[in-house]
C-alpha positions in Angstrom: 17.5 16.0 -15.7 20.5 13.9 -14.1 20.8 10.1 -15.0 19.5 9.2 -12.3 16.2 11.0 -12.6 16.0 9.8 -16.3 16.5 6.3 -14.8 13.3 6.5 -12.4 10.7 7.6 -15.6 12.5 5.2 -17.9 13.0 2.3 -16.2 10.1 0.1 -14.3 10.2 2.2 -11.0 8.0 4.4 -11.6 5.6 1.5 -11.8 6.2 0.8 -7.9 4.6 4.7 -7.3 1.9 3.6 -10.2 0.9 0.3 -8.3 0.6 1.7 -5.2 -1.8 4.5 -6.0 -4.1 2.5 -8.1 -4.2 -0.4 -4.8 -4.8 3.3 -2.4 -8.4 3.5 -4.7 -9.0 -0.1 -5.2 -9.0 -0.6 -1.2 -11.6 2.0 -1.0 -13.8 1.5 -4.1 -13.5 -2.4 -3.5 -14.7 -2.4 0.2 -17.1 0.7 0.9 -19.0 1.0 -2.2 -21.4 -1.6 -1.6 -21.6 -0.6 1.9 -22.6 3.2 0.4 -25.1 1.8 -1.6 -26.5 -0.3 1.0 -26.6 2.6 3.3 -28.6 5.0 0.6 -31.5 2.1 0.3 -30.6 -0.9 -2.4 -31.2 -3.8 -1.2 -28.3 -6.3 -0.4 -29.6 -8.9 -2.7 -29.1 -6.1 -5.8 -25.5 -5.5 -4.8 -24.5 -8.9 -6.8 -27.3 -8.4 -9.6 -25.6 -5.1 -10.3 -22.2 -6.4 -9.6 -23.1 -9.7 -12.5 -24.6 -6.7 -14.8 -20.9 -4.8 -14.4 -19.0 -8.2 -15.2 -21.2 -9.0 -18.0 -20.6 -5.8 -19.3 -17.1 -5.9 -18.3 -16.3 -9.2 -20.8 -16.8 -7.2 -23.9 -15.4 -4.7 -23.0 -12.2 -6.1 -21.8 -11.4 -7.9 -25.5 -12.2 -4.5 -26.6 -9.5 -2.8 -24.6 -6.8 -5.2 -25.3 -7.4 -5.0 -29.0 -7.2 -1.3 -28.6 -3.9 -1.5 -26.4 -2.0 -4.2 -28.4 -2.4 -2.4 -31.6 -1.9 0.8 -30.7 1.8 2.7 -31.2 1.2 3.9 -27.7 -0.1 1.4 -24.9 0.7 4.8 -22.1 -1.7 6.9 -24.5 -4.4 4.0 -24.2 -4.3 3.9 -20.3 -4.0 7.6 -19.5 -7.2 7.6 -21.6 -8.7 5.5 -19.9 -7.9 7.0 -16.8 -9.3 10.5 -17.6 -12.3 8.9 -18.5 -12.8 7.0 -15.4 -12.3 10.6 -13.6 -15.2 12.2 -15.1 -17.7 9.3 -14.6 -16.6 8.9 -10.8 -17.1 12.9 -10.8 -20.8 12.1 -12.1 -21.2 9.3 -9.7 -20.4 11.5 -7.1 -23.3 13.6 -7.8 -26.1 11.3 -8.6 -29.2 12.2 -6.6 -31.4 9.1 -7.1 -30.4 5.3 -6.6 -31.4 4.9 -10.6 -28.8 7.2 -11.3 -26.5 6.0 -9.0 -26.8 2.5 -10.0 -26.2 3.5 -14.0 -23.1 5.6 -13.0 -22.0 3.0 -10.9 -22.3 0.4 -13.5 -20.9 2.8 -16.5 -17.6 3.6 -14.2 -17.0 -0.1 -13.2 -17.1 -0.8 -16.9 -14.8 1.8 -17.8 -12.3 1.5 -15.4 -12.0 -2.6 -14.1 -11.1 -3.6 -18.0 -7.7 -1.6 -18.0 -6.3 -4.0 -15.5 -4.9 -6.2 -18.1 -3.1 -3.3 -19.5 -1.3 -2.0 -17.1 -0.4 -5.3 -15.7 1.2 -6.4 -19.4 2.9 -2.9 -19.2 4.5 -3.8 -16.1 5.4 -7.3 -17.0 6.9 -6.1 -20.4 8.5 -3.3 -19.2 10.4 -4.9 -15.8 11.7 -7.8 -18.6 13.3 -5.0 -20.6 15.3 -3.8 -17.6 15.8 -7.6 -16.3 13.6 -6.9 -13.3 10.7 -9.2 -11.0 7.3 -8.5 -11.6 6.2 -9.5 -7.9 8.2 -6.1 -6.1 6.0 -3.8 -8.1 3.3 -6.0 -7.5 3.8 -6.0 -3.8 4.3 -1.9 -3.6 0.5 -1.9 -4.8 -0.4 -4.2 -1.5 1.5 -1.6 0.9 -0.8 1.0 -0.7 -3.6 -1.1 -0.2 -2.6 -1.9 3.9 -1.9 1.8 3.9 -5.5 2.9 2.9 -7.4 -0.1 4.5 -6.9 1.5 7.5 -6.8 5.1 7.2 -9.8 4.6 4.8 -11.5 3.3 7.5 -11.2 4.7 10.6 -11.7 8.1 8.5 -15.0 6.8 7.1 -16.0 5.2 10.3 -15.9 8.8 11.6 -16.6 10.8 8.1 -18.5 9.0 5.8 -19.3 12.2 3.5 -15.0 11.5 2.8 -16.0 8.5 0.5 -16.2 9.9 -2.7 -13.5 12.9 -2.0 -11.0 10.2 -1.3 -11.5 8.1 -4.5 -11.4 10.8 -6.5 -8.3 11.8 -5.2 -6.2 8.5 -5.3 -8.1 8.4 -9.0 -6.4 11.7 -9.6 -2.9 10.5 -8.4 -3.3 7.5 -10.4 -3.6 9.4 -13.5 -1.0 11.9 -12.5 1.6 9.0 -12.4 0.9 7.4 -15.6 1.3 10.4 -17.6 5.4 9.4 -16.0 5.4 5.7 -16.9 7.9 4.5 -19.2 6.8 4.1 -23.3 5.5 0.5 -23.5 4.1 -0.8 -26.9 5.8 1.8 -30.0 9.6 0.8 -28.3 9.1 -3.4 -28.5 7.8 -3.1 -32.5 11.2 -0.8 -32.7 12.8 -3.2 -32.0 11.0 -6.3 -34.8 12.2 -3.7 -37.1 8.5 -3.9 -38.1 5.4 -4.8 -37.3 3.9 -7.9 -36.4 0.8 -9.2 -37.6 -2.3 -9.6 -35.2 -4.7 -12.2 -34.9 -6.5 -12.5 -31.6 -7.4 -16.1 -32.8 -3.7 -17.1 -31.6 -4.8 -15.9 -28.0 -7.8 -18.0 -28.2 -6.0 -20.9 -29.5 -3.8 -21.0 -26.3 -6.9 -23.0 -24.4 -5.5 -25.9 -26.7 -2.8 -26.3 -24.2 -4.2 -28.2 -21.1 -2.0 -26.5 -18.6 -3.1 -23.3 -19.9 -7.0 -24.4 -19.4 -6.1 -26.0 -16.0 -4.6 -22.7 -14.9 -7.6 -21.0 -16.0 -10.2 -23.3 -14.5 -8.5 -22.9 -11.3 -8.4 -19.5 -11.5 -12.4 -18.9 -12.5 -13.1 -20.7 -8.9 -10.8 -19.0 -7.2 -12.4 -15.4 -8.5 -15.4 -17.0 -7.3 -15.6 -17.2 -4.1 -13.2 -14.5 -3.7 -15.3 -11.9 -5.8 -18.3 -13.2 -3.8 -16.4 -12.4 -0.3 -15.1 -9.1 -1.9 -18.8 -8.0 -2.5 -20.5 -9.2 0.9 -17.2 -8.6 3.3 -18.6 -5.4 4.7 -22.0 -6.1 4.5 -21.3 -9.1 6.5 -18.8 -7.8 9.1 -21.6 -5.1 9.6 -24.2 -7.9 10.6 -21.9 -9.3 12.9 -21.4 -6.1 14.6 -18.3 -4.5 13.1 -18.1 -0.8 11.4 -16.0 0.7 8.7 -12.9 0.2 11.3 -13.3 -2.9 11.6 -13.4 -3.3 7.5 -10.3 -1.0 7.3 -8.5 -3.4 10.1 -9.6 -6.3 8.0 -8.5 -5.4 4.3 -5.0 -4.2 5.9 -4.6 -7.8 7.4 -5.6 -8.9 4.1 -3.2 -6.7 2.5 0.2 -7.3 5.0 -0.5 -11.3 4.9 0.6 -11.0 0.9 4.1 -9.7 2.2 5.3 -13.4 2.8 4.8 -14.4 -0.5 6.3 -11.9 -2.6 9.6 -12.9 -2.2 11.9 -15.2 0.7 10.4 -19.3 1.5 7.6 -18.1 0.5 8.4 -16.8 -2.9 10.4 -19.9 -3.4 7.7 -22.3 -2.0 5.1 -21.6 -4.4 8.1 -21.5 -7.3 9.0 -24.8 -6.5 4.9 -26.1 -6.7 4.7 -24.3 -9.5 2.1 -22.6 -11.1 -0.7 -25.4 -10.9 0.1 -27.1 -7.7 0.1 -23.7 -6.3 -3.4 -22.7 -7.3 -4.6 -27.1 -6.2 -3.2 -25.7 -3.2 -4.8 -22.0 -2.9 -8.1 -24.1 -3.6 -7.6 -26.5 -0.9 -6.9 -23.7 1.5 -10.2 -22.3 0.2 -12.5 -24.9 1.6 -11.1 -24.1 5.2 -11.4 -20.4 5.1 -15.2 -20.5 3.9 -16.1 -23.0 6.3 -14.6 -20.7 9.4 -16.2 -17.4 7.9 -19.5 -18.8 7.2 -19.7 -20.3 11.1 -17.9 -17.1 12.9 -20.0 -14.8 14.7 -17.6 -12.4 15.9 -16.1 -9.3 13.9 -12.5 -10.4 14.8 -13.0 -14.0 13.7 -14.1 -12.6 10.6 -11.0 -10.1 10.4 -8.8 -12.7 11.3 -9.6 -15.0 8.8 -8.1 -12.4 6.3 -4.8 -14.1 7.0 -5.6 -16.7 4.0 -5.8 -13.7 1.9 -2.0 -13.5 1.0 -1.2 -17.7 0.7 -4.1 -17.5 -1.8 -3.9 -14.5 -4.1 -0.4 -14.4 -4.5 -0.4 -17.0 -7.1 -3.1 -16.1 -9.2 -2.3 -12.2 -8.9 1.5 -12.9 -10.0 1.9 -16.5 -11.6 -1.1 -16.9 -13.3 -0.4 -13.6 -14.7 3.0 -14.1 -15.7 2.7 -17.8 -16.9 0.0 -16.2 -19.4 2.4 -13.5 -20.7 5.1 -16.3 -21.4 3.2 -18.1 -23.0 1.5 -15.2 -25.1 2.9 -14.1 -28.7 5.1 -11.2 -28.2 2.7 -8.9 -29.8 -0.5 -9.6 -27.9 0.4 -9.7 -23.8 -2.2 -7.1 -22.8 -4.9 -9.5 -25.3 -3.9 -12.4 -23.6 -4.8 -11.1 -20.0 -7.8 -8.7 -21.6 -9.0 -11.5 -23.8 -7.9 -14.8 -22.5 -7.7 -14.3 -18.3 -10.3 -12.2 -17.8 -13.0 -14.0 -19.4 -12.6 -16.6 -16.9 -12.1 -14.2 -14.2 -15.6 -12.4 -15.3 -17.2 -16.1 -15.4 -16.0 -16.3 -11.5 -17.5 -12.9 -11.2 -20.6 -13.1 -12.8 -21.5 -16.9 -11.0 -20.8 -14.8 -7.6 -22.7 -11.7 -8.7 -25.7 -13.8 -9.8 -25.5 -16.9 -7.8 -24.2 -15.2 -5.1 -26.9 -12.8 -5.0 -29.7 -15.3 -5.9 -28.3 -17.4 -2.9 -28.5 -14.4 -0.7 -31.8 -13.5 -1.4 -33.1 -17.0 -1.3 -32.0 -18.0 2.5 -33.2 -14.5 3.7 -36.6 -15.5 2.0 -36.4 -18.5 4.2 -35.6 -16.5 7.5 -32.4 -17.5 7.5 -28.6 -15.2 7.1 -28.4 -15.2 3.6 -24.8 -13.6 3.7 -23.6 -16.4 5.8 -25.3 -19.2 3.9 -23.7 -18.4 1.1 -20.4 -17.9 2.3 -20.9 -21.8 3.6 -22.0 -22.4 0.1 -18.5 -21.6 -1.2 -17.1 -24.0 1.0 -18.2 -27.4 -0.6 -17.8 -25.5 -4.4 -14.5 -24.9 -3.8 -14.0 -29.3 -2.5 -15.9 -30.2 -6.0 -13.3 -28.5 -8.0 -10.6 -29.9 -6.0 -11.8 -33.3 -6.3 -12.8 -32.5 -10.2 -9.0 -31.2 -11.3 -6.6 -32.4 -8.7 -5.9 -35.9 -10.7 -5.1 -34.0 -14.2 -3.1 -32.2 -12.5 -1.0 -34.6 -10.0 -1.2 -36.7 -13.2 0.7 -33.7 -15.3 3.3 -32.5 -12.3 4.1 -36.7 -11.9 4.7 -36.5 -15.8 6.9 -33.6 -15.6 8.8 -34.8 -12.8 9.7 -38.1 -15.0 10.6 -35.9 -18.1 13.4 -34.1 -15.7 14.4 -37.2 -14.3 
């Protein structure tokens, strides 16, 4: 193998390939499963009590998996694990013959496979460091994979719709098939201690101490909010409104090419310069306008358009929210501090949006009314009370830290 080649598997590159085939299933599992199950008979009102079930189930086992990973001489041998797990189940899932079965499979996949986010995100944090390299570029190569699939994805299932589960066990396969290449995260950093450090996952927890850090995170739970409630209801919706699985594919690629912008250039540097907090005020504010247009629209391409706000607002929680965690995490605990500490309030956003979002749904259709597009409008004025609730502490905190520097 030339140096070049041993370059590729040993430095973060190969994390570019890894991102992108992970984002080619995550466009497909994340936008057409709830349309599938919709489509073989469970009600749309179930979609979020199974979705709240997952994230429930999701919380425990998330601390579970960065325990695992953080202790473990091997964090590669953890994911790939994980991985071929997640295979078979999605095999199985494929197969079920009878919505109860479906639903369990659904439920036991989800709960396999969401949790392992946190690792392979710290893997690709730690390992881009090593080499002196930007998270955000990796980051970005899994949105091209995502644009990519959106739209094959769906003008193939707008045609095919038997393709569904043959094309996520596919990218599922590539997936795995790349992270048997990437580079040895977790036994090379204690190598380099000289020996090995001492874990207590009560040093994670006792990060919510520092205020920014629980700002960040509060910001972050009602961002995952609204955004997990859109994620679940997006197709469902644009199907009410008259749209199709093209016109879901079109969608999640807009929602996917807007990131672009923001990965590196002004707008890179824009959200830099707000830093990490001001930047998520600002995602928020943002928020109240989109759900407010989306919850009055009555046309598919209003509705696909307003998947512009997609890239100005996950952007800085998908990159700075993850990195400002990592710095502040103890060297030997950055996949528990995204496992343990992010995600809890991440599956709190979740599970309010699975639940509440649900309940919501069911309760205006009750009433005769578009329970989908009521709720939507209901994300609008939660997203202005949590403005109104956090914006002093943290104008009051950026004015302080502007004084400091002056």
């Amino acid at each position: 193998m030339s140096l070049k080649e041993r370059d590729f598997f040993t430095k973060p590159y190969i994390f570019y390939l890894y991102y992108f085939n992970i984002f080619l299933f995550g466009v497909v599992q994340g936008s057409f499963i709830s349309m599938y199950l919709t489509e073989i008979g469970v009600p749309s009102g179930y979609i979020g009590i199974i979705n709240g079930v997952i994230q429930v189930l999701c919380l425990g086992m998330s601390s579970i998996y960065g325990v695992i990973a953080d202790n473990a001489r091997s964090k590669n041998k953890v994911l790939i694990t994980i991985l071929c797990i997640s295979v078979v189940l999605l095999y199985a899932f494929s197969k079920a013959t009878t919505i109860v079965m479906v639903i369990i499979l659904r439920i036991l996949f989800n709960i396999t496979y969401q949790p392992m986010m946190g690792i392979y995100e710290s893997m690709a944090i730690e390992c881009s460091r090593r080499y002196g390299y930007a998270y955000s570029p990796i980051r970005m190569s899994g949105t091209i994979g995502y644009a990519v699939m959106a739209v094959v994805s769906g003008f193939w299932l707008n045609k095919k719709k038997e393709m569904l589960f043959p094309i996520l066990i596919g990218t599922m396969l590539l997936t795995l098939i790349t992270a048997f290449f990437l580079p040895e995260v977790g036994k090379t950093e204690r190598k380099e201690t000289g020996e090995k450090e001492k874990y207590d996952i009560r040093e994670v927890y006792a990060l919510l101490k520092d205020k920014a850090v629980l700002r960040v995170l509060i910001m972050y739970l009602f961002y995952m909010l609204c955004n997990s409630f859109s994620h679940a209801y997006f197709g469902i919706y644009m199907t009410e409104l008259g749209g199709n699985y093209a016109w879901v594919g079109i969608g999640n690629m807009i929602l996917a090419v807007s990131e672009f912008p923001f990965y590196f250039g002004p707008g890179r540097k824009f959200f830099l310069k707000l830093g990490v907090e001001r930047a998520q005020l600002f995602v928020l504010c943002l928020g109240v306008i989109r759900w407010l247009i989306v919850g009055s629209c009555h046309s598919p391409l209003v509705l696909t358009l307003t998947m512009l706000f997609n890239g100005v607002m996950l952007v800085p929680n998908a990159t700075q929210v993850v990195e400002f965690l990592n710095e502040k995490a103890p060297d030997n605990m950055r996949s528990s501090v995204q496992t343990a500490l992010r995600t809890p309030f991440s599956t709190a956003g979740n599970l309010i949006a699975s639940f509440g979002g649900g309940a919501l749904v069911g309760l205006f259709n009750r009433l005769g009314m578009d329970g989908v597009r009521m709720a939507y409008l209901c994300c609008a004025p939660i997203t202005l009370i949590a403005v109104l609730c956090i914006a002093p502490s943290v104008l009051k905190s950026a004015k302080a830290a502007q004084k400091t520097e002056d």
